[in-house]
C-alpha positions as CSV (number, residue, x, y, z in Angstrom):
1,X,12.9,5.2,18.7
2,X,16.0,6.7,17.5
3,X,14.5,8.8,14.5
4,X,11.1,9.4,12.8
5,X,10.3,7.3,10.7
6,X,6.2,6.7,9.7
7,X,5.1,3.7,10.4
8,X,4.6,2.6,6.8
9,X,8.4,2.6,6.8
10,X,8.3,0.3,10.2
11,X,6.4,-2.0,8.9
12,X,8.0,-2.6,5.8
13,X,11.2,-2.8,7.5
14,X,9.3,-5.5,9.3
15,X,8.1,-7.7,6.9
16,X,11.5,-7.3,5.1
17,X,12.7,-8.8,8.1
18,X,10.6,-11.8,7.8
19,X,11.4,-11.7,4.0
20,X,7.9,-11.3,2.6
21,X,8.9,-7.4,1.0
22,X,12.1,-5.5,0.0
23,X,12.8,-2.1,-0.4
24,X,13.0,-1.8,-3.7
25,X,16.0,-0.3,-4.6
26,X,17.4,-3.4,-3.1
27,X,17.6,-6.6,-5.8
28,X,15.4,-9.2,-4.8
29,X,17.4,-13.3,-4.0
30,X,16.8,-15.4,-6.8
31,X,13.6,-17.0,-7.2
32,X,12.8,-20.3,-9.6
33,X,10.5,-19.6,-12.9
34,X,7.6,-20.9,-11.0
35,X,8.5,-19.7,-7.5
36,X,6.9,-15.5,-6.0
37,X,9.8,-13.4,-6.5
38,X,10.6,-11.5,-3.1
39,X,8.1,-8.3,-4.2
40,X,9.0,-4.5,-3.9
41,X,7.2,-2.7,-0.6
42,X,6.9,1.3,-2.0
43,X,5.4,3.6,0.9
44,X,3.1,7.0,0.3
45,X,4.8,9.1,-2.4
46,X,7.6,6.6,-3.4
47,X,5.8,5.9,-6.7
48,X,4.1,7.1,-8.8
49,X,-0.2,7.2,-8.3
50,X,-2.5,5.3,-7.9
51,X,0.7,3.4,-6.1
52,X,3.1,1.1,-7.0
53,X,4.7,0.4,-10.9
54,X,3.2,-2.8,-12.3
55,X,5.8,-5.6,-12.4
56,X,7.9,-6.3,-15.3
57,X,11.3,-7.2,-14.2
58,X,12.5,-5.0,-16.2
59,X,13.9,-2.9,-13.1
60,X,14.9,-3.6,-9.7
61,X,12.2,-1.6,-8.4
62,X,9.2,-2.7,-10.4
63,X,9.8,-6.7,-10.2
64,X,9.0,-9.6,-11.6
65,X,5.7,-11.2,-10.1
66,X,4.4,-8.8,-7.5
67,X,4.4,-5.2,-6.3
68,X,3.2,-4.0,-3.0
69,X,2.6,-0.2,-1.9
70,X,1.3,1.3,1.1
71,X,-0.2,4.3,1.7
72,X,-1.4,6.0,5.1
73,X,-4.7,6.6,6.0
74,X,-6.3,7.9,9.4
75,X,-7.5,4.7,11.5
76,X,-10.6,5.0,13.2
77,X,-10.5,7.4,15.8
78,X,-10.2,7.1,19.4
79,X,-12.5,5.9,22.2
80,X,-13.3,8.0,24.8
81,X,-10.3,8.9,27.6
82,X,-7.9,6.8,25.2
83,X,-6.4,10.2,23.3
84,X,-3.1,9.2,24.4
85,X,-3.3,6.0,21.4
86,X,-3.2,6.7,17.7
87,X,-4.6,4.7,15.2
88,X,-3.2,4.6,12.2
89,X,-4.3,2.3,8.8
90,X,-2.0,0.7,6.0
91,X,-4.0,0.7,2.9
92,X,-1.9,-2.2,1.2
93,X,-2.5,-2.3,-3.0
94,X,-0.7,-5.3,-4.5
95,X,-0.4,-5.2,-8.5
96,X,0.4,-9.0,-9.5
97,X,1.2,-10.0,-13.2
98,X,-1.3,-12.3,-14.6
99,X,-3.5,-14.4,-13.3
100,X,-1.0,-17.4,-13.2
101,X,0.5,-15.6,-10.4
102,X,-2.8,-14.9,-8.6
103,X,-2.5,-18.5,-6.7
104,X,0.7,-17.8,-5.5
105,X,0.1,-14.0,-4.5
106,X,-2.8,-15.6,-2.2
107,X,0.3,-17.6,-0.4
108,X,1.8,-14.4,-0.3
109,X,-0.9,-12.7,1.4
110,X,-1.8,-16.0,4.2
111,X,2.2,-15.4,5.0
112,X,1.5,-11.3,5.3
113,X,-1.6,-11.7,7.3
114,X,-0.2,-14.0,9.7
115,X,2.7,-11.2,10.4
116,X,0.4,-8.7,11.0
117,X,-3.4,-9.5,11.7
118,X,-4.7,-10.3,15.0
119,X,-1.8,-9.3,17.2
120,X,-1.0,-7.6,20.5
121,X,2.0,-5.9,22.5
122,X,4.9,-6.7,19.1
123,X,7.6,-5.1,18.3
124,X,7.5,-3.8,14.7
125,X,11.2,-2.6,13.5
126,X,11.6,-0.8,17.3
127,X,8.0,0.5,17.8
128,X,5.8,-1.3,20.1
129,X,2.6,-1.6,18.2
130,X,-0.3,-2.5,20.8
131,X,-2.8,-4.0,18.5
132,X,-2.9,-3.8,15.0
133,X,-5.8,-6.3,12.7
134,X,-7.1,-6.4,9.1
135,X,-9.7,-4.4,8.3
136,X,-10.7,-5.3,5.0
137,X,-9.2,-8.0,2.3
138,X,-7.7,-8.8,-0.5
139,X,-10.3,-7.2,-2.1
140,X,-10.1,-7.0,-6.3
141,X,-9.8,-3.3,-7.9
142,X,-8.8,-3.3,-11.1
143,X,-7.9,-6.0,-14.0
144,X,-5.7,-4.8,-16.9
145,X,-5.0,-6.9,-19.7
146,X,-1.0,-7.2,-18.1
147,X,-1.7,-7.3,-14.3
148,X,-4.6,-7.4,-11.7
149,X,-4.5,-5.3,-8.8
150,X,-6.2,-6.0,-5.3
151,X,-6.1,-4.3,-1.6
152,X,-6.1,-4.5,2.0
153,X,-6.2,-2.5,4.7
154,X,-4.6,-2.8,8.4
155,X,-5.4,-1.2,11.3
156,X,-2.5,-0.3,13.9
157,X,-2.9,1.2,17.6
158,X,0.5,2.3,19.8
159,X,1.0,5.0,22.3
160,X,1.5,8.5,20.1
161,X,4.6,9.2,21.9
162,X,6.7,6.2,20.8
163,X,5.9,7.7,17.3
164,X,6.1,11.2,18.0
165,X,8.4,12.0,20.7
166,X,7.8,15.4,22.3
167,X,4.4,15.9,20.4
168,X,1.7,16.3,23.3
169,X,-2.5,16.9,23.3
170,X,-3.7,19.0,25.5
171,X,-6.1,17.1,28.4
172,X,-9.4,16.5,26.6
């Protein structure tokens, strides 16, 4: 890989690719009334807690319909002999506004499910991920009288060095 980037940044590179997410300084194409606006992807410490701004449309960042964060979280750890793999979880948290939008943020989700559950030996935005699956979701968290906010969580394994070049473990 030719810098460091985490892997939150990968993937959202990724599914920008696919044109599921943005980043969200970038203005999303233009979407019809009843259409899913292309939603903001915010990573770790990009917004502020407990993750991403609700959407408004007020601002290029916050949206219209949808916003998506992701934060890191340590995956489940290694089997035996396999130190050389890291494991690394995506805890997605998607704030959508209103429950008229809750149909078409389930679309959303199929479409971001298909790109990452279930898969084996891809390429995400120049790292090779071996496997990576759901975990867990959407799952509801919290309803507010302007938006309703669910998660998921994805599970990624690749080699540590494609990640972290030059980092190395002692033999276990």
């Amino acid at each position: 890989m030719a810098d460091t980037k985490l892997l939150g940044e990968l993937v959202r590179e990724h599914l920008a690719d696919a044109g599921l997410v943005r980043i969200p300084r970038i203005a999303a194409p233009p979407a019809g009334a009843d259409e899913l606006e292309v939603p903001p992807m915010w990573i770790d410490q990009a917004a502020p807690p407990p993750g991403a701004p609700g959407p408004s449309g007020e601002t290029v960042e916050t949206g219209r319909d949808l916003v998506v964060s992701a934060s890191h979280n340590p995956g489940i750890e290694s089997r035996r002999h396999e130190w050389f793999m890291a494991n690394v979880g995506l805890v997605f948290r998607f704030r959508v506004r209103g429950i008229e939008w809750l149909r078409a943020f389930y679309q959303w989700e199929a479409d971001l499910h298909a790109q990452l559950h279930d898969r084996r030996g891809w390429e995400c935005a120049g790292l090779t991920i071996q496997e990576s699956l759901r975990f867990r979701g959407p799952y509801p968290i919290e309803r507010t009288p302007v938006a309703y906010d669910l998660g998921a969580e994805y599970l990624f394994w690749f080699h540590e060095r494609d990640l972290f070049p030059g980092v190395t473990r002692p033999i276990e």
